[in-house]
Backbone bond lengths (Angstrom), bond angles and torsions (degrees), N, CA, C in turn:
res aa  C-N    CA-C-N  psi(-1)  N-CA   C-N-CA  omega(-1)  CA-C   N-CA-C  phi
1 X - - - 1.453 - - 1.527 109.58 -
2 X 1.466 94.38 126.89 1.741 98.39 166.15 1.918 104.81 -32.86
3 X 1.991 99.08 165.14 1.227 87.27 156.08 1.659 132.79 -100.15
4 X 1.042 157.91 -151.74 0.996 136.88 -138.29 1.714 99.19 -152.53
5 X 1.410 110.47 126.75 1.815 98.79 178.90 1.228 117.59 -89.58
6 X 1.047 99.16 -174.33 1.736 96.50 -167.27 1.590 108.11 -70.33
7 X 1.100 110.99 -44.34 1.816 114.15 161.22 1.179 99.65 -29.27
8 X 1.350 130.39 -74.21 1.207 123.02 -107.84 1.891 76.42 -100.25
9 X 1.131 118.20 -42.54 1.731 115.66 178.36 1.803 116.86 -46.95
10 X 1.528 104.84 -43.57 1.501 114.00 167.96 1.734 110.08 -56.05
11 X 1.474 105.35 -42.67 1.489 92.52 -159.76 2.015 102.01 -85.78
12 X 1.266 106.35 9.41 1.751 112.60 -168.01 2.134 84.68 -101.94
13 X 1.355 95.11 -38.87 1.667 95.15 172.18 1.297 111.99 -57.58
14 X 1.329 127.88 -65.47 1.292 140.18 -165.44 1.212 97.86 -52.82
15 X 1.188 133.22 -71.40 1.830 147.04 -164.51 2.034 94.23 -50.22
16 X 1.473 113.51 -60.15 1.469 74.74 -167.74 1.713 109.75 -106.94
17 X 1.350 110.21 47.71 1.293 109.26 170.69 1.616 78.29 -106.36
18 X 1.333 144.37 -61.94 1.549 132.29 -173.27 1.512 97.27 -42.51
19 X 1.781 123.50 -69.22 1.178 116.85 -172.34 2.030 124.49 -33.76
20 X 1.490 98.79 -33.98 1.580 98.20 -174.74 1.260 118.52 -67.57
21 X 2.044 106.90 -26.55 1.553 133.00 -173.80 1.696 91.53 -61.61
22 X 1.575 90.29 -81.99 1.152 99.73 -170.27 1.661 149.83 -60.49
23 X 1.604 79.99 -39.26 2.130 105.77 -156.85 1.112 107.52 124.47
24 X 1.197 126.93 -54.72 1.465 128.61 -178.08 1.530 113.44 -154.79
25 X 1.588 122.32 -173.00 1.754 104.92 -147.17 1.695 80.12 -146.58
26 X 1.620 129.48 124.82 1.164 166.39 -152.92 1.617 87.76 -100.30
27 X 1.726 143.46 161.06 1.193 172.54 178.31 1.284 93.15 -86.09
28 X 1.830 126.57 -64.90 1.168 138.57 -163.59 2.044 97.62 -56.06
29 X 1.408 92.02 -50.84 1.737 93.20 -169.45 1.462 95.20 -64.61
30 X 1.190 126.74 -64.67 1.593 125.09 -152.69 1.761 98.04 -64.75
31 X 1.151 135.76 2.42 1.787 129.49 -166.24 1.930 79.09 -117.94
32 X 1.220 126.06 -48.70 1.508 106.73 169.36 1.744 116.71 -68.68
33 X 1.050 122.08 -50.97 1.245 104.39 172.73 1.370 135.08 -48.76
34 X 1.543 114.02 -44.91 1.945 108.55 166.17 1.648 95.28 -103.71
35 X 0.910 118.01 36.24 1.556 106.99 144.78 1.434 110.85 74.61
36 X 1.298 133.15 9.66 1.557 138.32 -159.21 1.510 93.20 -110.33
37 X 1.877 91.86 178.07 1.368 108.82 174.56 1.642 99.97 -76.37
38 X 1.532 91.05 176.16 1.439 105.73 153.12 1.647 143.32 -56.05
39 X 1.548 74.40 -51.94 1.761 84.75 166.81 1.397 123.04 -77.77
40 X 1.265 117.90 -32.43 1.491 104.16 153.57 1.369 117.01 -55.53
41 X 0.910 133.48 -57.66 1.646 131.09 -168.41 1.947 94.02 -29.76
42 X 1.511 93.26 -64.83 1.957 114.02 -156.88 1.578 102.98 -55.04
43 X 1.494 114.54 -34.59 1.438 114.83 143.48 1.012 154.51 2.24
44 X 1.654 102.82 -83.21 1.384 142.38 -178.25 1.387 98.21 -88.72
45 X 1.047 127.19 -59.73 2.039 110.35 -177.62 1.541 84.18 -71.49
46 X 1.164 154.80 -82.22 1.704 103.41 -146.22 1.126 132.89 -71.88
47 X 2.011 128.39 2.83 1.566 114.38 127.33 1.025 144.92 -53.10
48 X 1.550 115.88 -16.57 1.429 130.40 173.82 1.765 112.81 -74.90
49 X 1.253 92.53 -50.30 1.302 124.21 -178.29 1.880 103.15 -57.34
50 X 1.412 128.72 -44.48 0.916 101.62 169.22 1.492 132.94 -114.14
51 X 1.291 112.18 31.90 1.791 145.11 155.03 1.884 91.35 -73.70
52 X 1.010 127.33 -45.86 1.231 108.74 -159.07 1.152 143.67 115.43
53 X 1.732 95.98 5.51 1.710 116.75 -153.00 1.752 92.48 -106.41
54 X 1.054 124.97 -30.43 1.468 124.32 178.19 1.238 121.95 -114.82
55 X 1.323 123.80 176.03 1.682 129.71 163.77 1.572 85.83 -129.09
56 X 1.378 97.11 120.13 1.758 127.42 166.37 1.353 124.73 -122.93
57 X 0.865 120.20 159.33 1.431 129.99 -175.95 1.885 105.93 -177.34
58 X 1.130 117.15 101.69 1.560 88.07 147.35 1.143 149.09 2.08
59 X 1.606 116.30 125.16 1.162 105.85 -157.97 1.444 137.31 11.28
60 X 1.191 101.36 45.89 1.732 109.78 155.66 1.358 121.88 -138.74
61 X 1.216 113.13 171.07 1.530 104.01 -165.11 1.185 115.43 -61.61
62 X 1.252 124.34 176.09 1.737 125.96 -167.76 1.643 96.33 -141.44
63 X 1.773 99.04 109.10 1.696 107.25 153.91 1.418 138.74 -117.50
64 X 1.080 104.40 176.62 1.674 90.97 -173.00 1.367 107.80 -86.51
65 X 1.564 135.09 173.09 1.275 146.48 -168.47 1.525 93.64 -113.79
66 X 1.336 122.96 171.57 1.610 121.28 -174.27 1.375 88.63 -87.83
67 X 1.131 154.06 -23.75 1.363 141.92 166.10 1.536 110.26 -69.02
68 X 1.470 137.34 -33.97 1.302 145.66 166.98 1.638 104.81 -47.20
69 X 1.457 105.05 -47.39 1.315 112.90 -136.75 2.254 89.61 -82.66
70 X 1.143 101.17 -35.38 1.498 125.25 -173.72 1.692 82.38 -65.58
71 X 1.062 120.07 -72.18 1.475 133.63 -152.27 2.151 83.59 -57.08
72 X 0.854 135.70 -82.62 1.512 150.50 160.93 1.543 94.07 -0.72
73 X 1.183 104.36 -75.62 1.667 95.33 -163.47 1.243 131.53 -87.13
74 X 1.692 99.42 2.98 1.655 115.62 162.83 1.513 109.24 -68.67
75 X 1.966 118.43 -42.99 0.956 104.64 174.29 1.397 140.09 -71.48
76 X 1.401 111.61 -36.72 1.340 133.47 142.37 1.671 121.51 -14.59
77 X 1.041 102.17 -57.45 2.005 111.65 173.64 1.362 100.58 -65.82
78 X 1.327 113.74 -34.22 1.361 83.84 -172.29 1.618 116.81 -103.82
79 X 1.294 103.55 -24.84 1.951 101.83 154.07 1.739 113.98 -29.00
80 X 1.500 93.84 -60.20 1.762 97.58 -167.49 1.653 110.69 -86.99
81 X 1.573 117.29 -1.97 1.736 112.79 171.80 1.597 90.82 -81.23
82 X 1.410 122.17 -56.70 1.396 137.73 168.83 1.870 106.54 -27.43
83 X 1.087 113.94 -66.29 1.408 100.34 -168.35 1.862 121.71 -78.00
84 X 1.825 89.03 -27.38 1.772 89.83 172.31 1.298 107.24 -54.47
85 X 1.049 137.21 -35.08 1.780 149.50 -138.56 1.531 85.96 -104.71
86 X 0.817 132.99 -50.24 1.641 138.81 171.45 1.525 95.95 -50.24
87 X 1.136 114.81 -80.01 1.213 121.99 178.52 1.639 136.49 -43.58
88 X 1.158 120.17 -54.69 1.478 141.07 -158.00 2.058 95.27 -89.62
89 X 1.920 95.33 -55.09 1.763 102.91 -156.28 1.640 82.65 -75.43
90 X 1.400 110.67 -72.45 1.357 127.53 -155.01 1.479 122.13 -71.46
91 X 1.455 113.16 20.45 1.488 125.03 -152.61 1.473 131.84 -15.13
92 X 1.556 95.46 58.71 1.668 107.16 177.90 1.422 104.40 -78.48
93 X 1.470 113.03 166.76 1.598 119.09 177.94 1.779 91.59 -71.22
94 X 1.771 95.27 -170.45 1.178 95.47 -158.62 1.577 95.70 -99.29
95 X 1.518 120.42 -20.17 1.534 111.75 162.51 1.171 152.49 -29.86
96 X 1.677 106.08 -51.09 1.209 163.54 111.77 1.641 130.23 -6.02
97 X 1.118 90.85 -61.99 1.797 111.98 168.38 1.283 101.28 -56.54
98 X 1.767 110.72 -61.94 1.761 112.01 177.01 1.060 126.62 -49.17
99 X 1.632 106.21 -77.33 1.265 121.22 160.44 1.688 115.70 4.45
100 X 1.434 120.13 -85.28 1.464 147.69 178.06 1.598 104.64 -50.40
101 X 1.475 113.73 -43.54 1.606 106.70 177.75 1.386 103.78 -67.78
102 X 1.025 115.63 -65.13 1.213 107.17 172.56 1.632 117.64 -19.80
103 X 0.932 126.68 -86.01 1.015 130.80 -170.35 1.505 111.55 -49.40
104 X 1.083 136.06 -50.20 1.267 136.60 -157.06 1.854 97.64 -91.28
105 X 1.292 105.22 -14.33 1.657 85.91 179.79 1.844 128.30 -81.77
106 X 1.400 83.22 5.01 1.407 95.91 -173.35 2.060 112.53 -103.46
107 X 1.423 91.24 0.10 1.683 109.38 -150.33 1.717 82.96 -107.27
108 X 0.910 127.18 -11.90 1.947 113.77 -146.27 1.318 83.02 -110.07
109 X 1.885 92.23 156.03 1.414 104.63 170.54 1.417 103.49 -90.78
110 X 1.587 125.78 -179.38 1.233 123.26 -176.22 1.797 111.01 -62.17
111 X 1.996 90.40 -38.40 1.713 97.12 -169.74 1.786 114.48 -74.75
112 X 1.061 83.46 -7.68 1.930 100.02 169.83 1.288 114.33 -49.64
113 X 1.840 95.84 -68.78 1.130 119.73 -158.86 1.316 117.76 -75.59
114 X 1.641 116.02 -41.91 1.444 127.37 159.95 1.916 119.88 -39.15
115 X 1.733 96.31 -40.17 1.693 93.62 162.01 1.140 129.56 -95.96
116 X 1.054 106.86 -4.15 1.802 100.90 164.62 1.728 110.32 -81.29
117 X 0.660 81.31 -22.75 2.230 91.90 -161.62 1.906 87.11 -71.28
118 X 1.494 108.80 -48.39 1.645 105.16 -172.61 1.610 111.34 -87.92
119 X 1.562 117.11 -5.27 1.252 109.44 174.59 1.681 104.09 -88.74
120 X 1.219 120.67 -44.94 1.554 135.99 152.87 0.971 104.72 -3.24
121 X 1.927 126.05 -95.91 1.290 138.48 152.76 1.397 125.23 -9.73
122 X 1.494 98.43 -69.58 1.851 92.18 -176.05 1.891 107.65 -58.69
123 X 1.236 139.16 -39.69 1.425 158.69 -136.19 1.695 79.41 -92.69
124 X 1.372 121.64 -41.37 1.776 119.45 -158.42 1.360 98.51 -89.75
125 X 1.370 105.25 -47.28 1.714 98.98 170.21 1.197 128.91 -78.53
126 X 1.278 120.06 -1.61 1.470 108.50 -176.65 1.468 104.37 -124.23
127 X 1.331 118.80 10.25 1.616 132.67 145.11 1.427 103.80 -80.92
128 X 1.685 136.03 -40.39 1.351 89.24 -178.18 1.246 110.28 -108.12
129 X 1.842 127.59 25.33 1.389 117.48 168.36 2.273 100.44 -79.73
130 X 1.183 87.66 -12.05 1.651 88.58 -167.22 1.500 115.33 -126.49
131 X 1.134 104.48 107.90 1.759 106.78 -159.09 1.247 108.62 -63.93
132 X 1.442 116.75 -38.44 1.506 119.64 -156.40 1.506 97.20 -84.54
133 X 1.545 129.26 -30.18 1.345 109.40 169.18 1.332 120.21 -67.80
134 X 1.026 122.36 -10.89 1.794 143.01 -158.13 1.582 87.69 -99.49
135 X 1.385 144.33 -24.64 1.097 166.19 175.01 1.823 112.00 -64.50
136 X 1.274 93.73 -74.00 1.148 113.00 168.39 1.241 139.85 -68.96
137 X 1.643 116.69 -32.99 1.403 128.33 154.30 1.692 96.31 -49.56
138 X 1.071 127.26 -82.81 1.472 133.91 -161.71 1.753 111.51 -51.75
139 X 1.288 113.07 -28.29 1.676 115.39 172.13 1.656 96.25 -67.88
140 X 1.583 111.14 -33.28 1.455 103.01 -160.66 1.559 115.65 -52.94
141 X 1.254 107.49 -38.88 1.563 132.59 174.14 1.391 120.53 -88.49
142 X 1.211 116.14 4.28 1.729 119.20 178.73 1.435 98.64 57.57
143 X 1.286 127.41 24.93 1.253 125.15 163.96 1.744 114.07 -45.69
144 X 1.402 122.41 127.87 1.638 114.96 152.05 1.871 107.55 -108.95
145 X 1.255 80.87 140.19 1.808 90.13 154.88 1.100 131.72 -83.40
């Protein structure tokens, strides 16, 4: 599979975070959720649509394909490894935290992302097996609890 633009990764987000709401993800929902027209939306699923990542049709509902759905929750992991790490390492608010995932989840290489996600982990666990680094991480940032 081609790779995927940042459009087109937002609008594979949007579709099965509605799909998990719903079952499946409406034009009307996905053009309120990233904020676009309509006709962009109808756009974007039939590039999606013919990668392989959706089942589209006009006015009918819109789902993901098991390759959509893979492609979806790869990005997804890394929105939310992206924002804990924002959050937890880098003790940004949670606006902020988003904000930045956002952005950066579309920017990373895979081997990026694979080391941030395990430095993440090691940094979370070994702050709370060890207080005083867990201490010190959080002084680092003038963090209060």
């Amino acid at each position: 599979m081609d790779k995927l633009t940042q459009s087109q990764e937002d609008y594979l987000e949007a579709i099965y975070v509605e799909s998990q709401k719903n079952g499946c993800a409406k034009v009307t929902d996905i053009a309120k959720i990233l904020e676009v027209k309509k006709a962009s939306v109808t756009g974007a699923l039939s590039s999606l649509c013919e990668k392989g990542l959706i089942n589209y049709a006009p006015y009918s509902p819109i789902t993901l394909t098991k390759q959509g759905e893979t492609a979806a929750k790869k990005i997804l992991l890394k929105h939310d490894v992206m924002t804990a790490f924002f959050k937890k390492i880098l003790a940004l608010d949670e606006e902020e935290a988003v904000l930045n995932a956002c952005r950066m989840e579309h920017i990373m290489t895979e081997e990026m992302f694979e080391r941030i996600h395990a430095f993440s982990h090691f940094i979370q666990d070994y702050a709370q097996e060890n207080s005083e680094f867990n201490k010190r991480l959080k002084d680092l940032y003038k963090v209060n609890e």
